[in-house]
N, C-alpha and C positions, 0 to 999 in steps of 0.2 A: 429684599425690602420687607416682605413677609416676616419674616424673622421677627421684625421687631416691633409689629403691629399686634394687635387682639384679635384674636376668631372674629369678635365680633365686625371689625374691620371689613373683611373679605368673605367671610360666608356669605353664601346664598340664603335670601329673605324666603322663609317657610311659607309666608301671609304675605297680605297686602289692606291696605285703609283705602276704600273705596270712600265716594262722597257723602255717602251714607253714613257708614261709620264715623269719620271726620266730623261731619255736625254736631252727631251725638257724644260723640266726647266733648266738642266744646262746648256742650247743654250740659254735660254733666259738673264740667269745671265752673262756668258760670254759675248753675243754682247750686255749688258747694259752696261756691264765693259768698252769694246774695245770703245762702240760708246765716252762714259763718256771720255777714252783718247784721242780720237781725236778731242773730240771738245773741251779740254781745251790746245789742243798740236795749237788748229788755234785760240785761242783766249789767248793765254800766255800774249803776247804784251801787251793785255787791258787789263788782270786782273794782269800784273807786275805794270802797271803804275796808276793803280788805288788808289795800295798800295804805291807810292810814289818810281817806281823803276827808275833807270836810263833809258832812252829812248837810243837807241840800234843805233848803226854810221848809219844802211838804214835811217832812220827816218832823221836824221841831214842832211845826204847829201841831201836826196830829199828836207829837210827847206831850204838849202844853196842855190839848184839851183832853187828852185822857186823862190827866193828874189833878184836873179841880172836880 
């Protein structure tokens, strides 16, 4: 049955994830997550209009009053 499994299957574990470690990797997947939504929560604007989105009424009024 060996045969037709991966090393990785049946090898002996070099390590081990203590409680320690375990938390701090899900701190580290969590604030990748949170970081990940806030920077596309402060860059929405440029990646809507990149895609060809409507530019949003702050945008216009500030074009309007810079042009009189």
């Amino acid at each position: 049955m060996e045969l037709f499994l991966p090393p990785i299957f049946y090898a002996k574990p070099l390590a081990y994830l203590d409680p320690g470690s375990g938390s701090m990797l899900i701190q580290l997947i969590l604030a990748a997550l949170l970081g990940f939504g806030v920077l596309l929560r402060s860059q929405w604007e440029k990646i809507k209009s990149m895609f060809g989105g409507k530019r949003s009424n702050n945008d216009e009024d500030q074009d309007n009053e810079t042009e009189e």
